[in-house]
Structures are given as structure tokens and as C-alpha cells.
C-alpha positions in Angstrom: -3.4 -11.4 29.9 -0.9 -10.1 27.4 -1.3 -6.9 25.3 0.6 -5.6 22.6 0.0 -3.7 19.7 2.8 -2.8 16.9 2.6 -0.6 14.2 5.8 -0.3 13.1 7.2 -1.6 8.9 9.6 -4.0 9.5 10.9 -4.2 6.1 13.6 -1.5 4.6 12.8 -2.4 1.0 8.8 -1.4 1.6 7.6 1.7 0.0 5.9 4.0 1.3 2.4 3.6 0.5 -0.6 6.0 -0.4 -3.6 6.6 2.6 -5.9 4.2 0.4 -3.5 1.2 -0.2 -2.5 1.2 3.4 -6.8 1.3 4.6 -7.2 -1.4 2.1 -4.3 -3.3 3.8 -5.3 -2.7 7.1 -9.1 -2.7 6.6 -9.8 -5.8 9.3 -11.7 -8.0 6.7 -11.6 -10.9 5.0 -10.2 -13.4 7.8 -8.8 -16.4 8.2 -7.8 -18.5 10.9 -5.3 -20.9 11.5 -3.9 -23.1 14.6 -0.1 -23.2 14.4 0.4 -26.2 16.8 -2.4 -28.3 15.3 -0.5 -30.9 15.2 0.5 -31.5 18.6 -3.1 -30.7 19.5 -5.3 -31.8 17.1 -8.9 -32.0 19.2 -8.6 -29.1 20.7 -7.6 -27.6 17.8 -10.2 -28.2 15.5 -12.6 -27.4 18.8 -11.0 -23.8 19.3 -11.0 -23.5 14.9 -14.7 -24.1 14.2 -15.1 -22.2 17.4 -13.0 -19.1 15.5 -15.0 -19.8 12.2 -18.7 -19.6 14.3 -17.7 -16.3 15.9 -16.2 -14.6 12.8 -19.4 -15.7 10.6 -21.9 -14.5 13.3 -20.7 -11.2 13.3 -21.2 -9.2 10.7 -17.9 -6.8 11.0 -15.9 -9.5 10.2 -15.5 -11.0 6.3 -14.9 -14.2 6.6 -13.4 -16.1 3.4 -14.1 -19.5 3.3 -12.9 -20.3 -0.4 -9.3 -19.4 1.6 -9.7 -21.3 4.6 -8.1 -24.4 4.0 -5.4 -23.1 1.5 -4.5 -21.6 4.9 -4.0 -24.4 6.9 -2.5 -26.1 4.0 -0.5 -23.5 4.2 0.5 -23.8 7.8 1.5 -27.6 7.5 3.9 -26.9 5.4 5.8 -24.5 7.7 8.0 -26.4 10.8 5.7 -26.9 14.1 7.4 -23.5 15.7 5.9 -22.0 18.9 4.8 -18.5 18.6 4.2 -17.8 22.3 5.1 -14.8 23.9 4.1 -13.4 19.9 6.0 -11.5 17.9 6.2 -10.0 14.2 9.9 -11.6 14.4 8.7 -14.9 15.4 6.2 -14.8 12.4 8.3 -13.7 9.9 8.4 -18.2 9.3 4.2 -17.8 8.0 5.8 -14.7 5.4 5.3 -17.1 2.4 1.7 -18.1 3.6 0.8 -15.0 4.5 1.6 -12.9 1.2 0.2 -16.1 -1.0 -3.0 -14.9 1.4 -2.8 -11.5 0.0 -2.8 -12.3 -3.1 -6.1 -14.1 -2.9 -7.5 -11.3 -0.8 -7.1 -12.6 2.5 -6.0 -9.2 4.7 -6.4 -10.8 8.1 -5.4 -13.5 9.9 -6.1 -14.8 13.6 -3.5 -17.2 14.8 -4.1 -19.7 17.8 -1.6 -21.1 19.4 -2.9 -23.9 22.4 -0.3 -23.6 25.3 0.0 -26.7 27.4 1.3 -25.3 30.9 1.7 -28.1 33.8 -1.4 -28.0 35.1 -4.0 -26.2 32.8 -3.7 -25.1 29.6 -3.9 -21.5 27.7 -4.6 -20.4 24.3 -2.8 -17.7 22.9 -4.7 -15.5 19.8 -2.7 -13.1 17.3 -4.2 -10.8 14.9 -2.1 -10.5 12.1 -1.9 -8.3 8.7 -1.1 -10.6 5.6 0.4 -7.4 3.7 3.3 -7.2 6.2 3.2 -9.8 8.8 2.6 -7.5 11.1 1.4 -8.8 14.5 -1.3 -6.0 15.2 -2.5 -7.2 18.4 -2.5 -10.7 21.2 -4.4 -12.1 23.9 -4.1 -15.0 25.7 -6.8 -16.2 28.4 -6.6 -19.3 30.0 -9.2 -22.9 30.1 -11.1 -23.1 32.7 -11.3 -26.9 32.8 -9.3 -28.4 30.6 -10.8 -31.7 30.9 -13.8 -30.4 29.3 -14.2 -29.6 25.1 -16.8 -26.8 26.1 -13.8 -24.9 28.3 -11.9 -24.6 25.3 -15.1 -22.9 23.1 -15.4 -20.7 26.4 -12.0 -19.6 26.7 -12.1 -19.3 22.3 -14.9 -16.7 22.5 -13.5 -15.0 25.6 -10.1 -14.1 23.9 -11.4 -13.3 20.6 -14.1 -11.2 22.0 -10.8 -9.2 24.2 -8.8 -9.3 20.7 -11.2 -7.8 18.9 -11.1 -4.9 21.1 -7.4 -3.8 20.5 -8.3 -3.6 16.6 -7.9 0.1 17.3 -10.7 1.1 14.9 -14.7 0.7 15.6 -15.3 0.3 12.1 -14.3 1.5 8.4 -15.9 3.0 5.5 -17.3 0.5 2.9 -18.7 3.1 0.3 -19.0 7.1 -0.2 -21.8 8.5 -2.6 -21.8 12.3 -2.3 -22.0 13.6 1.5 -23.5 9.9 2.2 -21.3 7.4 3.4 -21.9 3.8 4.7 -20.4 2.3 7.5 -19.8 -1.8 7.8 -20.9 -2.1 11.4 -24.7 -1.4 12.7 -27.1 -1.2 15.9 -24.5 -2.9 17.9 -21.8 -0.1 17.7 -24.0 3.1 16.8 -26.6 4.8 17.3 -28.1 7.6 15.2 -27.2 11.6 16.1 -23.6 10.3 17.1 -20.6 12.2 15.7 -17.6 10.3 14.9 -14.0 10.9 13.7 -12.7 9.3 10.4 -8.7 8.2 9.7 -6.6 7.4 7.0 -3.2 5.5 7.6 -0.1 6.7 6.7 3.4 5.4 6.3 5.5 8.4 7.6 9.2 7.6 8.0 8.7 4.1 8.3 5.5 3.6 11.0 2.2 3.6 10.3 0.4 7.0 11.9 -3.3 7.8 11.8 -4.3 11.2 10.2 -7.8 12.6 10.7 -9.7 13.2 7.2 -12.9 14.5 8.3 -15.7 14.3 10.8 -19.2 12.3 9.8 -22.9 12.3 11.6 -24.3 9.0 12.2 -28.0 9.7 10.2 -29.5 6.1 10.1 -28.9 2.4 11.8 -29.7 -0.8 10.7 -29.0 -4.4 12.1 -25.5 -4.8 10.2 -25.0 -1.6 8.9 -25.2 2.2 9.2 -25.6 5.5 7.1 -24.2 8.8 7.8 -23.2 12.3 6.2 -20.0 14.0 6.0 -20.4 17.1 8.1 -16.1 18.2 8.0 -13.0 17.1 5.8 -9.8 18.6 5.2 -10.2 19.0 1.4 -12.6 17.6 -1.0 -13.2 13.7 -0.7 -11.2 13.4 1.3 -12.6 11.1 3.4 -13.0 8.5 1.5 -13.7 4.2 1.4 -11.4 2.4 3.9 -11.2 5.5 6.3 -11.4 4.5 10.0 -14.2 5.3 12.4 -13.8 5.7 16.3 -16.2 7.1 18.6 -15.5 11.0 19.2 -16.7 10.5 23.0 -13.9 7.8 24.1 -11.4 7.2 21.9 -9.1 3.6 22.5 -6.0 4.3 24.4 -4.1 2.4 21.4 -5.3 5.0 19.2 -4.4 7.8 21.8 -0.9 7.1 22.0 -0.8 6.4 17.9 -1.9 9.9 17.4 0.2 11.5 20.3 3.3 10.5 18.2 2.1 12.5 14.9 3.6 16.1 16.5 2.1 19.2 16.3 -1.7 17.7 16.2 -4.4 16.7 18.2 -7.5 14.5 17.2 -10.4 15.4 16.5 -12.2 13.5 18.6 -11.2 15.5 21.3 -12.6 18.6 20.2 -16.3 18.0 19.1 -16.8 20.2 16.6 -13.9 21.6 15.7 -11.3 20.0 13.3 -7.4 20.2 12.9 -5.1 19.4 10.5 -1.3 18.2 10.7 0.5 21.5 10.4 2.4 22.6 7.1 2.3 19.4 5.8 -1.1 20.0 3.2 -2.1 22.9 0.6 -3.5 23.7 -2.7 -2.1 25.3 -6.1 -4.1 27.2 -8.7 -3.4 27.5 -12.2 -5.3 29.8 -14.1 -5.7 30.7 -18.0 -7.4 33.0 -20.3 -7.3 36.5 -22.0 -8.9 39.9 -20.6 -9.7 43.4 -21.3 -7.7 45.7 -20.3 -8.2 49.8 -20.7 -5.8 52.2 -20.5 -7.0 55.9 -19.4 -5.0 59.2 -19.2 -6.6 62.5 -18.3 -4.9 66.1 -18.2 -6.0 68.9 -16.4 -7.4 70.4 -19.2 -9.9 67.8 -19.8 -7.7 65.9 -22.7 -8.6 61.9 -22.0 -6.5 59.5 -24.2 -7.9 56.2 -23.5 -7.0 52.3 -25.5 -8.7 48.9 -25.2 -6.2 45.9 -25.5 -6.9 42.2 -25.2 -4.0 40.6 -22.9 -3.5 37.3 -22.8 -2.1 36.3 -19.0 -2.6 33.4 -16.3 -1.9 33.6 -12.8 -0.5 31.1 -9.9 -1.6 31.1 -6.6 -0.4 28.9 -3.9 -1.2 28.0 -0.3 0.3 26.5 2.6 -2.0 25.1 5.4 -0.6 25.6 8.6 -3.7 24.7 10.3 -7.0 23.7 8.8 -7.9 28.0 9.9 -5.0 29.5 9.1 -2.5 29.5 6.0 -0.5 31.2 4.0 -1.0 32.4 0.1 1.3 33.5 -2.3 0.3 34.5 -5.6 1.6 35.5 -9.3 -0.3 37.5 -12.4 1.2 38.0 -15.4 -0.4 39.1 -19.0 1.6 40.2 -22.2 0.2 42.6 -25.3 1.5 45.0 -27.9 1.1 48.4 -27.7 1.7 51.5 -29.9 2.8 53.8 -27.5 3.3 57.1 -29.4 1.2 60.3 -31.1 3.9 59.7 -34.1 2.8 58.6 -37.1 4.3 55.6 -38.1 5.6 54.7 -34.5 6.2 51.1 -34.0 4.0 49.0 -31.2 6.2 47.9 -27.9 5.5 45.1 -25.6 3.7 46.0 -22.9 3.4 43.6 -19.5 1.1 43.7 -16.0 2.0 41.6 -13.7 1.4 41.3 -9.9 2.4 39.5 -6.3 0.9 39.1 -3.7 2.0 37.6 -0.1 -0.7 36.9 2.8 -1.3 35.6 6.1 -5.0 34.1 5.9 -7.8 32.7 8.5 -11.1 30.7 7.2 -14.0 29.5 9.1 -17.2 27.4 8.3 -19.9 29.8 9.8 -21.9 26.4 10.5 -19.0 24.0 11.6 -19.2 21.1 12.2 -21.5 20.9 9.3 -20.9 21.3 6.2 -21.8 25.2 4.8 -20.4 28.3 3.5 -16.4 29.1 4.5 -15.8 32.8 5.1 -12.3 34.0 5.1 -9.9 36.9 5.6 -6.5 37.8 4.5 -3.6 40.3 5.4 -0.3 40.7 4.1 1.8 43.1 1.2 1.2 43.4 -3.0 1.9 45.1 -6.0 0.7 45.3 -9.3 2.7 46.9 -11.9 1.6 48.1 -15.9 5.2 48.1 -17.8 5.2 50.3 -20.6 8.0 51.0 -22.5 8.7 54.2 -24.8 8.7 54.1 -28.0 9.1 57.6 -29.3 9.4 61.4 -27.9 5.6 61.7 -27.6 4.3 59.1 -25.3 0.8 58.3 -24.3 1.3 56.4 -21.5 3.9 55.5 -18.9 4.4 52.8 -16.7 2.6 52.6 -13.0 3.1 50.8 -10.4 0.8 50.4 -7.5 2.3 48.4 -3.5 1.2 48.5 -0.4 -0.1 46.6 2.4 -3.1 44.4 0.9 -6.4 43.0 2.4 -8.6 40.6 1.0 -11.7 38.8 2.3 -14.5 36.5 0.2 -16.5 33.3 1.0 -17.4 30.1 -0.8 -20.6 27.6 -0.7 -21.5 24.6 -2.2 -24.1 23.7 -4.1 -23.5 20.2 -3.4 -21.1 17.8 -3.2 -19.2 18.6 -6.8 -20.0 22.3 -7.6 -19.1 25.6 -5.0 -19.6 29.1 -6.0 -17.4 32.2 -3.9 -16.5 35.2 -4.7 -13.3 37.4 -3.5 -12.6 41.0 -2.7 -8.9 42.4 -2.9 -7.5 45.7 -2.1 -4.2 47.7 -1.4 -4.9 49.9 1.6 -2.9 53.4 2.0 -0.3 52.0 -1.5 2.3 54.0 -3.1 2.3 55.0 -6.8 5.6 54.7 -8.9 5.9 55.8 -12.4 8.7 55.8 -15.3 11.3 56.4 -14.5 9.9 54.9 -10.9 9.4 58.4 -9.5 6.8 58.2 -6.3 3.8 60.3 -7.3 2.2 62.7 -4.9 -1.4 61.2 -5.2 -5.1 61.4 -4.2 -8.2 59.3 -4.9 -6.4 55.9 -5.5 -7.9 53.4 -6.3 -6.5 49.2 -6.2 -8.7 46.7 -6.0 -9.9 43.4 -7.6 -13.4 41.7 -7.7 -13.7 38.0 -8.3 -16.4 35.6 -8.7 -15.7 32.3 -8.6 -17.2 28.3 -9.7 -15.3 24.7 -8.7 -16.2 21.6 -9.7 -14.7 18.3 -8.1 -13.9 16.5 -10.5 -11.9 13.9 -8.1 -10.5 14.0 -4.7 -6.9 16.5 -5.1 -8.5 17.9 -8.5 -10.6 20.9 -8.8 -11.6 22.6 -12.2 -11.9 26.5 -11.6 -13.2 29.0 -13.2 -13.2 32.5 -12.3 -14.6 36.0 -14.2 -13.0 39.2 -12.6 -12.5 43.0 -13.0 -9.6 44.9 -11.5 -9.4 49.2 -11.3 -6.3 50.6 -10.5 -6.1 54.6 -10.7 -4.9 57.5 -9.0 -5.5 61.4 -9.4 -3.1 64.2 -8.5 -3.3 67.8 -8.4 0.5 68.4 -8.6 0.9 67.8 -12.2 5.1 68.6 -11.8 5.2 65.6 -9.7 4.5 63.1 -12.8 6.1 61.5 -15.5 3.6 63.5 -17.9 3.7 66.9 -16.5 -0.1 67.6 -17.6 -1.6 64.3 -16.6 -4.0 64.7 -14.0 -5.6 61.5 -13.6 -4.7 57.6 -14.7 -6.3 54.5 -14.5 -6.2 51.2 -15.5 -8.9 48.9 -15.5 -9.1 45.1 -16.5 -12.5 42.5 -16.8 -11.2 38.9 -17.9 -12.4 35.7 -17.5 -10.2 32.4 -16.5 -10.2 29.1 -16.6 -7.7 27.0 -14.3 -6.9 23.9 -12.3 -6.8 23.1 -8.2 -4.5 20.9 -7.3 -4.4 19.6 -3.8 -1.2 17.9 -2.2 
């Protein structure tokens, strides 16, 4: 018995391809066989063919294409008698032709047979090859028990095939996703309903084919040839999607073991049950958002004076994140908004340009409170921001003067879906124990500060890395001091600065 199993492109001049073309390519369906020494053996080779073509039509995880059968053999005639035993991607780089003309016409697997006359017996060698590369994915040769007799052949046909089909190192694949509700191509033979089960993509990373986890589904409903479950966990949105791998979480193949071993810093998810990890810093999100908001400006002296001015400001904001696990990740984030001001008790004073911007830097942790299904995802950050009001002077009698509020921030929220397209979540921001600054950046002796931000928040999915956002927020920002001296106004008392907006943005996943 022979075993061998390659994932490895050969070719220098291949791209590298998306998840989906590479599933497509390596999706295990529509077959074809062929017998490479028919020639030399041509009764036992059309006994162990028809034998091949019965076993791939009676089982229903196998496609097989008869419109493409005999353009394959035609195929094969017209390439020298070569032996292929031991087998090799090299050795079948002579069938590259045949194969790709395969490809074209949809054919994306091919089992090879080659009949091995030894002195006294004789063996029969099977190869299960990929027509978008060549690639010999896996080989098994068993031996005829009496090779005086046509039925030994059949025997030892079904015996290898049913041992090749084993190394395909996937139980079955994705054939459609409608919501949460997915639909599997194998049935009552490989499932049974309750199961939990780990879904793959392929990807080409630095020339060799890897698997990457994409989620985690629950088997809901068997049939004969088919079966239905629901997405319970997935790295992002749709992310698991048609032509995704299925193994089963309680014994995963020791091909695919030693596949995912190589992806560093990762472990499958099969081996965990209900929790669910993602390949370290290489996944995140970024956030664009646009729209105008209210912002109002507030002074108060000791006295009881209040100046106080409303001013639409125009801004956006970018936030990023970096996944280092599917739990925790980091966030960086950018505000900025523009207006014009008049900035002076002077009649005739001129209006300045007045700016807030902020940045933010934070370590966070999420969980889903009902892992592994699918349910509400509660999360917590930590890290430093600031947020700053710049005001410039425009005359000897000012109203206002710039602020600026740091300080070590905190930030927690949750979001829920609805269902599978639209999620609602709302955030809560604050600076805990921050500094005040003020023109000309003096640090103010303060009491009663106030920093933080409120959000609530709606996504829609409108495809699988795309997200349409929109959020409606207010900010307050103020602080009080007794020490008048200590400020850039000398009788100011109390400032604030409060902002209500609403924003309209874009998710990107990557």
C-alpha cells in the first residue's frame, strides 16, 4: 500500500489564488477516469474503467461527467504509453495538456489507473488528480487477488478506490449558503444530525496550499444524499461560504492534521469544540465614517456669565483594527471635523477656523456570550486618547479657547444581530482620571470632568468583506475649576463641549 498526499504548486508562474477559486479547484467533483496503460491491457482495463464509472455514479459525493468521459480517454491515446508507477506530479506533468483541456470543460477531478503486471500477480495502482494543476493529491495501490479471474480485478477496483477516497482530506464541501442555512453535498452515510463540524477554505500562502478555518456549522437535518445545517461561528461575516471544506470536529484525518500544523501560530478548531481561533495578525476590519454634527460650545464664569454657540461641523472618522486572535485585537482610531467660528466680543471680528479632532489607541477582548452559537458579542477595551477643540484667536476679547482633554481610555459596548444581514450595538467611551490643557497648552487644575462618548450603532451585510454602517452619537467633554488663575480665561469657571452627530460609513474586511 502506497500513500502519499502533496499539496504543494509546482508552477512559479501560478498566482496566487483567492479562498473561493482554489475550493472551486479543489472541490472533489466532477470526475473522470482514465486507464493510462490501456493499451497494453485492454480487458482488464475496460473491466477496472466501467468498474470506476459504477462506483463513482453510485455514490452520490462524487459528480460524475459523462459528456467528458471519452474526450478523456481520447485524450490519453494521444499521450506516449508512459508508466506512472510509483506516482508522481512530475511523472504527470506528460497528461498537463489533457488535463487543463479538462478544466476548461469543467472536469476538476481525475482518477488515474494504472494495471501493474508484476511476475506473478498483478496490481493496480489509482491516482487522484486535480486538473487545475496536475497535482497528484493522493495514491493507492492494492493488489488482484486472482488474476486469472475478471471479478478479481472489480474486487481489487472497488477495494482501492474505496481506500483513495479516504485520503481526499475533506468529508465533504459546501454546495449552497442561504442566510445561517447551509447545505452540505454528502448525507446519512457521513452525518448525523446534532454533530458539530469545522468548515475550511484553501489558501495559497507562499506557494502551498494551507487550510484556514472559516467558521464552525451544526448539522440540523439528514437526508439520503444530502444534509442541512446552520452556521453557529465564523471569523467575519460570510465568511464561510460555498466550496468550504467540512471534517468531522471529533476525529479529524491525520492528512489534514499535519496540513494545519504547518499554518504557525494556530490550532484547528476542531480540536476545541466550541471555541474558535483565527490565524494571528493576519485579518482585520477598517471603518470609514461620514456625516456632519452638532457641536456646542459652553463657557461659564464664576459670576454666573454663560457664553454658549451652536455650530454644525462637518467631520468623519477612521477606525482600524488588527485581529490578533479571533478574542483579542487591537484598534486605532482618528476623528476629525472642521467649522468656522467667530471667536471675538468685537464687532466686526472676522470668523477663524476652528478643528476637533481625536485618537485613540486600544488593546481589546470580545466574546459571544452564547459561543458556539451564533448571539450577541460583548466586548471591552483599554488603552490611551485624546480629544482636542482647536480654537484660534482672533482678537483681544476671546470667547473661547482651545481644550484639550488625554488620558488613559476605557471603552466597552456589545452588538446582536437581527439576522443574518442587519446587527444593531451600541458603544460606551470614556477617559478615566485625563488631563486638561488649554491655550496656550497650560495644564488646568480641574474638578468634575467629564469625557465620554455614547454610540449606537446599525450594520448591514451587504456582501461578505463589506459592511454598510451607520452610527448616531453624542460626546460631552467639560471640566470645572475653582482656581480661576489657573486658566486661560481668568474668570471662567466651567467649560464644556458637547457634540450629537449622526454618520454614515463603510466596513471593510481584509
Amino acid at each position: 500500500m502506497m500513500k502519499q498526499l502533496l499539496f504543494s504548486i509546482l508552477s512559479v508562474s501560478w498566482v496566487a489564488f483567492a479562498s473561493s477559486q482554489l475550493d472551486d479547484q479543489y472541490s472533489y467533483k466532477g470526475f473522470v477516469v482514465g486507464i493510462v496503460n490501456a493499451k497494453t491491457q485492454p480487458v482488464f482495463a475496460d473491466q477496472v474503467e466501467s468498474e470506476l464509472i459504477a462506483l463513482l455514479q453510485a455514490n452520490p459525493r462524487f459528480d460524475f461527467l459523462e459528456k467528458n468521459q471519452e474526450l478523456f480517454k481520447q485524450g490519453l491515446k494521444s499521450v506516449a504509453n508512459i508508466s506512472i508507477n510509483p506516482a508522481s506530479t512530475e511523472k504527470l506533468n506528460i497528461y498537463d495538456g489533457v488535463f487543463k483541456d479538462q478544466y476548461v470543460k469543467g472536469t476538476r477531478s481525475v482518477i488515474l489507473a494504472e494495471i501493474i503486471k508484476e511476475e506473478s500477480d498483478y496490481q493496480i495502482n489509482l491516482s487522484l488528480v486535480i486538473t487545475a494543476t496536475g497535482e497528484l493529491i493522493a495514491s493507492e495501490t492494492v493488489s488482484v487477488g486472482n488474476p486469472k479471474s475478471l471479478d478479481s480485478f472489480v474486487v481489487a477496483t472497488r477495494e482501492g478506490l474505496g481506500e483513495l477516497t479516504k485520503k481526499i482530506p475533506f468529508d465533504a464541501s459546501i454546495l449552497k449558503r442561504d442566510g445561517y442555512l447551509v447545505v452540505i453535498d454528502r448525507g446519512a452515510r457521513v452525518f448525523r444530525p446534532g454533530t458539530q463540524v469545522s468548515v475550511f477554505t484553501m489558501e495559497n500562502k507562499n506557494g502551498k496550499v494551507l487550510l484556514e478555518e472559516t467558521g464552525l456549522i451544526g448539522i440540523t437535518q439528514v437526508e439520503e444524499n444530502l444534509t442541512f445545517g446552520k452556521v453557529m461561528v465564523e471569523k467575519r461575516p460570510y465568511e464561510v461560504a460555498r466550496g468550504n471544506k467540512l471534517q468531522f470536529s471529533d476525529s479529524p484525518p491525520m492528512e489534514v492534521a499535519s496540513l494545519l500544523d504547518a499554518a504557525e501560530g494556530r490550532e484547528p478548531a476542531s480540536l476545541w469544540g466550541n471555541e474558535f481561533e483565527v490565524s494571528k495578525g493576519k485579518l482585520g476590519v477598517v471603518n470609514l465614517d461620514l456625516g456632519p454634527s452638532l457641536l456646542t460650545l459652553s463657557n461659564k464664569t464664576g459670576a454666573g456669565a454663560e457664553a454658549k454657540v451652536n455650530k454644525v461641523l462637518p467631520g468623519g472618522s477612521l477606525n482600524g483594527e488588527i485581529w490578533l486572535t479571533s478574542k483579542y485585537y487591537i484598534n486605532v482610531g482618528l476623528n476629525y471635523g472642521a467649522a468656522s467660528l467667530v471667536n471675538s466680543n468685537q464687532a466686526g471680528s472676522k470668523s477663524v477656523g476652528m478643528t476637533v479632532s481625536a485618537f485613540k489607541l486600544l488593546v481589546g477582548y470580545r466574546l459571544n456570550i452564547f459561543a458556539p452559537s451564533s448571539g450577541p458579542i460583548v466586548y471591552f477595551r483599554g488603552g490611551y486618547g485624546t480629544q482636542s477643540f482647536a480654537i484660534p484667536d482672533n482678537g483681544s476679547t476671546v470667547i473661547f479657547k482651545s481644550t484639550a482633554y488625554s488620558g488613559p481610555m476605557i471603552s466597552g459596548g456589545v452588538s446582536f444581530p437581527v439576522n443574518d444581514k442587519v446587527g444593531l450595538g451600541l458603544d460606551i467611551t470614556s477617559l478615566i482620571f485625563p488631563s486638561v490643557s488649554e491655550t496656550p497648552l497650560q495644564t488646568v487644575a480641574s474638578s468634575n470632568i467629564s469625557a465620554w462618548t455614547f454610540v449606537l450603532k446599525t450594520t448591514y451585510n451587504y456582501r461578505r468583506d463589506i459592511d454598510f454602517v451607520g452610527k448616531l452619537f453624542f460626546q460631552r467633554f467639560g471640566s470645572e475649576s475653582p482656581a480661576q488663575t489657573t486658566r486661560a480665561l481668568s474668570s471662567l469657571n466651567t467649560s464644556s463641549q458637547s457634540t450629537k452627530g449622526l454618520m454614515f460609513g463603510v466596513s471593510y474586511y481584509y
